[in-house]
N, C-alpha and C positions, 0 to 999 in steps of 0.2 A: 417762911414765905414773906414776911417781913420785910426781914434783909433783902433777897431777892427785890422787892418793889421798889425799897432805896437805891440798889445800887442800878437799878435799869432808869429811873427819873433822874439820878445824877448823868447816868451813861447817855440818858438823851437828850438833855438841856443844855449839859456843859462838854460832851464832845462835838470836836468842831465840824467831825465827818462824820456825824450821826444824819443828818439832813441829804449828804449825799448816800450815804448808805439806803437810806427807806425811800429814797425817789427813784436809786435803781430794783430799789426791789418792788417799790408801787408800779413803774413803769415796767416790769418783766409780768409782774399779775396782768396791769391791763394787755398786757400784747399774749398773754396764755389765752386770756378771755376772750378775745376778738379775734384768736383764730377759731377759737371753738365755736363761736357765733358764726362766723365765715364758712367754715369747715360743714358747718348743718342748717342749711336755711330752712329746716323746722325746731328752732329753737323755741319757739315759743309756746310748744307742746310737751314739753319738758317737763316732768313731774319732778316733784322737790329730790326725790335720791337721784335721778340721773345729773340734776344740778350739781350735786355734791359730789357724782363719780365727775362729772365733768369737768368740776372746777380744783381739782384735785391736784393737777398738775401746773397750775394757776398757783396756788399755794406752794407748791414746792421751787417754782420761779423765784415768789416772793422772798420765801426761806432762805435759797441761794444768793442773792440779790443783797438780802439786807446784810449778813454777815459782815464780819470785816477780814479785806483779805488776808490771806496767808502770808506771814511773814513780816506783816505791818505791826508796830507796835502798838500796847495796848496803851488805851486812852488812861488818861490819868482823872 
């Protein structure tokens, strides 16, 4: 776990597309988010698991988003 911690705060400080990587995937969460708010103008009746189904696909934008793509080399 350790390891892991090291090599994701090198991966995030000293890659130069680490900043584009998480702004397109911050920006994929908020545009999941704000359709689902769009999508049900009773969001505000939402109990905490419907949040969690709801926001589900919000995270997997995220997920998609942050990675880095396919075929690009690995950061050093």
């Amino acid at each position: 776990m350790w390891t892991w911690f090291i090599n994701f705060r090198h991966a995030f400080f000293y890659d130069e597309l680490a900043f584009k990587r998480w702004l397109r995937g911050g920006l994929g969460f908020a545009a999941g988010v704000l359709t689902q708010l769009v999508a049900d103008p009773l969001w505000s009746t939402w109990s905490a698991s419907q949040w969690v189904i709801k926001l589900i696909p919000a995270l997997v934008m995220f997920s998609a988003g942050s990675v880095t793509a396919p075929g690009s080399k690995k950061p050093q």
